[in-house]
C-alpha positions as CSV (number, residue, x, y, z in Angstrom):
1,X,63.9,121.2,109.3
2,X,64.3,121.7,112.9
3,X,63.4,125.4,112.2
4,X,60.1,124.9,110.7
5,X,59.1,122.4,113.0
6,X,59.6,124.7,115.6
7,X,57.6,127.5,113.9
8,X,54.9,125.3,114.3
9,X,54.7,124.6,117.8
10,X,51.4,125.9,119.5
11,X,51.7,126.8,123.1
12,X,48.3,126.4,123.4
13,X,48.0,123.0,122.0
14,X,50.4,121.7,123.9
15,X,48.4,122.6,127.0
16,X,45.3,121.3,125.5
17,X,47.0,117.8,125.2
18,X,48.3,117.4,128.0
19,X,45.2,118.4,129.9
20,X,42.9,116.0,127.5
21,X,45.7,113.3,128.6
22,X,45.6,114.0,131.6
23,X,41.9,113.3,132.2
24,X,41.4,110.0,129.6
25,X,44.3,108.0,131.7
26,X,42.5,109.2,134.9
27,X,38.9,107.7,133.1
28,X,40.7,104.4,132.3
29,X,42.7,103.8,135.4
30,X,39.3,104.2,137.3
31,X,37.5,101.9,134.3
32,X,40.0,99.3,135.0
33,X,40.0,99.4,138.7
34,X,35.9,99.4,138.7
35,X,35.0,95.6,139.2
36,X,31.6,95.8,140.5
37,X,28.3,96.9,139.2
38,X,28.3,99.9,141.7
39,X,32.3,101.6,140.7
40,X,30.9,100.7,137.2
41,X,27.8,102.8,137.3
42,X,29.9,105.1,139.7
43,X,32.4,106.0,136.9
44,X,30.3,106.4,133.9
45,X,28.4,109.2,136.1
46,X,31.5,110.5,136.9
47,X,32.2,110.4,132.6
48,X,28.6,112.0,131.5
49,X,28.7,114.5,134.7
50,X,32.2,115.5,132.4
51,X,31.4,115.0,129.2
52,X,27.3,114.8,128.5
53,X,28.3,111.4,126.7
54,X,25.8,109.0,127.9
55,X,28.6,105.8,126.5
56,X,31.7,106.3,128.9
57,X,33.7,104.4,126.1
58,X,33.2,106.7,123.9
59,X,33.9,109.6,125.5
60,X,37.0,108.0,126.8
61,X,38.3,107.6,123.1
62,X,37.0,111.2,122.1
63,X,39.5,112.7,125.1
64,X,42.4,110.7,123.4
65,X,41.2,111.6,119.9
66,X,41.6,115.5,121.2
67,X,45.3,114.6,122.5
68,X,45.8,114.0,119.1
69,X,43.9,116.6,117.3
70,X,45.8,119.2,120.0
71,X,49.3,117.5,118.9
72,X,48.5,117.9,115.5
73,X,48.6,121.3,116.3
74,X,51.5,121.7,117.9
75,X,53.3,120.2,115.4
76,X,57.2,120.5,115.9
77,X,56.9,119.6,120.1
78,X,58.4,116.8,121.2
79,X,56.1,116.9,124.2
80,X,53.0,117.2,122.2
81,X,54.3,114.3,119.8
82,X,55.2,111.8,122.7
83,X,51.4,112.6,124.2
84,X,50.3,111.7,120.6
85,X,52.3,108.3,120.8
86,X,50.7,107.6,123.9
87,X,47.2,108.3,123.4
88,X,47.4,106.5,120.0
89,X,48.6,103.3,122.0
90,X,46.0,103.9,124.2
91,X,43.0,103.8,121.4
92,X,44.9,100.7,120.6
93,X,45.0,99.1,123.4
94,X,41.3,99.9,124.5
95,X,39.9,98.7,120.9
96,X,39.1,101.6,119.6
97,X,41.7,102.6,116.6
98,X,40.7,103.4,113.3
99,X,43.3,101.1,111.9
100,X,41.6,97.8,112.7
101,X,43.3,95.3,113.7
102,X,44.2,97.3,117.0
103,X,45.9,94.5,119.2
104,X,49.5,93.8,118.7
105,X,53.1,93.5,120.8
106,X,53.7,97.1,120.1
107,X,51.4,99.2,122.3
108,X,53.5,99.3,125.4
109,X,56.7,100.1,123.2
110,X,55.1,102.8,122.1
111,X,54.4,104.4,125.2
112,X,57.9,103.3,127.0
113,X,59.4,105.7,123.4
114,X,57.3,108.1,123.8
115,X,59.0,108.4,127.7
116,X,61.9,108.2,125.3
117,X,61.3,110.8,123.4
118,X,60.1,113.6,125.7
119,X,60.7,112.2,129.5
120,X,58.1,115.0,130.9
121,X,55.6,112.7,129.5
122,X,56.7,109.8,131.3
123,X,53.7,109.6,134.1
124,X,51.6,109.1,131.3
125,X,53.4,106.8,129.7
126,X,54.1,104.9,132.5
127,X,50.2,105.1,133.8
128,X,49.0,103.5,130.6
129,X,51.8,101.0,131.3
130,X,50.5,100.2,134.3
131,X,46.9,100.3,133.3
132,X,47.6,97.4,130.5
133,X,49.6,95.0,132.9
134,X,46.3,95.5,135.3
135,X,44.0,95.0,132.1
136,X,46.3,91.7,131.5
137,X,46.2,90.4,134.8
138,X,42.4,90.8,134.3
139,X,41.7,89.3,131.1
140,X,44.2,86.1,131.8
141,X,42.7,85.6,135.0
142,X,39.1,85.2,133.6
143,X,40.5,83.7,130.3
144,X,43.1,81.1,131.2
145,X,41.0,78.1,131.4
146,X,38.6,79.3,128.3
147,X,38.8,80.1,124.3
148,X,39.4,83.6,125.7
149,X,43.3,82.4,126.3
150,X,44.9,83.4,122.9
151,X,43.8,87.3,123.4
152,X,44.4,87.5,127.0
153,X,47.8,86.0,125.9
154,X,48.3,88.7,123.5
155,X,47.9,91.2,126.2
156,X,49.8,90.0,128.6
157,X,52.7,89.2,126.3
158,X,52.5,92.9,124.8
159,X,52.9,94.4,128.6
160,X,55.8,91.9,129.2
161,X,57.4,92.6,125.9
162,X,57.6,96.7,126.6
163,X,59.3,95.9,130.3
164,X,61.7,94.2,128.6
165,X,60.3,90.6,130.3
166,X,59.3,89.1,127.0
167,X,58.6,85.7,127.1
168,X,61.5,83.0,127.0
169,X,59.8,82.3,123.3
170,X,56.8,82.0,121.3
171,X,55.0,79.3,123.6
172,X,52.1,81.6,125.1
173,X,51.6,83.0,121.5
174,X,50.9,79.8,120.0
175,X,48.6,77.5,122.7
176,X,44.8,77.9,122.2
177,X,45.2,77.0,125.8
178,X,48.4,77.1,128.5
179,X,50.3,74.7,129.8
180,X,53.6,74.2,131.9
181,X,56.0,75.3,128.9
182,X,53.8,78.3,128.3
183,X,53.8,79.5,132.6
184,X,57.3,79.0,132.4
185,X,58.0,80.9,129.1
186,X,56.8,83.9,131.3
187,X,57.9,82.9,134.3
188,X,61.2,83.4,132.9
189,X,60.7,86.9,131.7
190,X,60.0,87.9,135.0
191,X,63.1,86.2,136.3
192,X,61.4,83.0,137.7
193,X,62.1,79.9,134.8
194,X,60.2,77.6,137.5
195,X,56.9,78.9,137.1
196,X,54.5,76.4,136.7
197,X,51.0,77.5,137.0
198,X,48.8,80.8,136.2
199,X,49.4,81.0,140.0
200,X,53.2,81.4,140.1
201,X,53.1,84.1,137.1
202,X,50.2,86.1,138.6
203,X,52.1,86.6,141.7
204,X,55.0,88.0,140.3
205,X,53.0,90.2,137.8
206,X,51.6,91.8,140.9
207,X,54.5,92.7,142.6
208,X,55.3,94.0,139.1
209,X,52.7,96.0,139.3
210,X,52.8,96.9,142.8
211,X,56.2,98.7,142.4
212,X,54.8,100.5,139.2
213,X,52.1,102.0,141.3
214,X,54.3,102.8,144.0
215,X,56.3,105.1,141.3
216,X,53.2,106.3,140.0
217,X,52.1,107.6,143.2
218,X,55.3,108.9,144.0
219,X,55.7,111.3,140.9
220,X,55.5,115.0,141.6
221,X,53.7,115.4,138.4
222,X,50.5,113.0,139.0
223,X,47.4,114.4,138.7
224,X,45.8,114.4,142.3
225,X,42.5,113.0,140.7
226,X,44.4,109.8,139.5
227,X,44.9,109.0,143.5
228,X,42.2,107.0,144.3
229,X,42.5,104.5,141.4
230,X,46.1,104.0,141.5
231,X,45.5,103.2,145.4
232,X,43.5,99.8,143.9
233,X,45.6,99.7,140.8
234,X,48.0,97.2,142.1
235,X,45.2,95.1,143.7
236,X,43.5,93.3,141.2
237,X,40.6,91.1,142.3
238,X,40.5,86.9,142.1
239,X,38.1,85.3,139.7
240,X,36.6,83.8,142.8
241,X,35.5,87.1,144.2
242,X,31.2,86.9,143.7
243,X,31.2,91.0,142.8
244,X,34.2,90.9,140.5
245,X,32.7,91.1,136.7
246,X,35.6,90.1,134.4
């Protein structure tokens, strides 16, 4: 079996998927980090000048579509099957699967096996990681106090879940809104029972995420075009901020 598979593996492919990897994360780390009107209109001119797509979303999830098309290809590489994982994750996580319903406590599993399965694909991996604990921190932080909670508890519980910081229990899963129980269920992922407040989880999600990005930036394989974004990456704005658009 291992034969055939490997009669199938396409050099060429491979390249193409890492390559059209490559360049979506680079998109959606920049998306994510873009929280004013200006980086907004910044990065989908940045997308079109790429792409001639005038929706930025939508060329995003054609670049991850073409991971998998190229994977397809390349059938019997571990390499080109881990960047498949990832980018089908990534259509996942950004809401634009085929398989409706795309949210679930999955998505950042999927990437941490796909590291798993071929560990030259880990920056990726680890870069979409990243990219969902910032998208968490995001949507909780404009959703906490709003019906908006049960999704942006979804989120947040999916990037715990693939760290290996689920939640103490089912708490944050179950509230239409949080309370003490629910801040301490994830406090105690994260190694902090007496969390009490959105306040007490956020901080440690950041240095979570500050760490990450410090890897991230670190890795000999990073794509020099991903350096500006991961630089904010680890900063994400407060609901307060006038220019933030959560």
């Amino acid at each position: 079996v291992r034969a055939k598979a490997q009669a199938r593996e396409d050099g060429v492919a491979r390249v193409e998927a890492r390559d059209a990897l490559a360049t979506a994360t680079g998109w959606a780390l920049e998306e994510v980090v873009a929280d004013d009107a200006v980086r907004r209109a910044a990065w989908r001119g940045r997308v079109f000048a790429a792409t001639g797509v005038e929706d930025p979303y939508a060329a995003l999830a054609d670049a991850l579509r073409a991971v998998l098309y190229a994977a397809a290809r390349d059938g019997g590489s571990d390499e080109s099957v881990a960047r498949a994982m990832i980018a089908g994750a990534a259509l996942r996580a950004l809401g634009t699967c085929e398989d409706r319903p795309c949210a679930g406590l999955d998505r950042t599993t999927t990437w941490a096996a796909a590291e798993r399965l071929h560990p030259g694909s880990a920056t990726e991996a680890r870069a979409w990681s990243a990219w969902a604990l910032r998208a968490a921190i995001d949507r909780m932080e404009s959703g906490q106090d709003s019906a908006a909670f049960p999704r942006a508890a979804l989120d947040l519980t999916d990037a715990l879940v693939g760290r290996g910081m689920a939640p103490r229990d089912v708490a944050p899963l179950t509230r239409r809104r949080p309370d003490l129980w629910v801040w301490s269920s994830w406090g105690e992922g994260l190694g902090a029972p007496r969390a009490a407040s959105w306040e007490d989880v956020r901080a440690l999600l950041v240095v979570r995420l500050e760490s990450e990005v410090q890897g991230l930036s670190a890795a000999a394989d990073r794509p020099a075009s991903w350096t500006p974004w991961l630089a904010q990456l680890a900063k994400p704005p407060r609901r307060e901020d006038p220019a933030r658009e959560l």
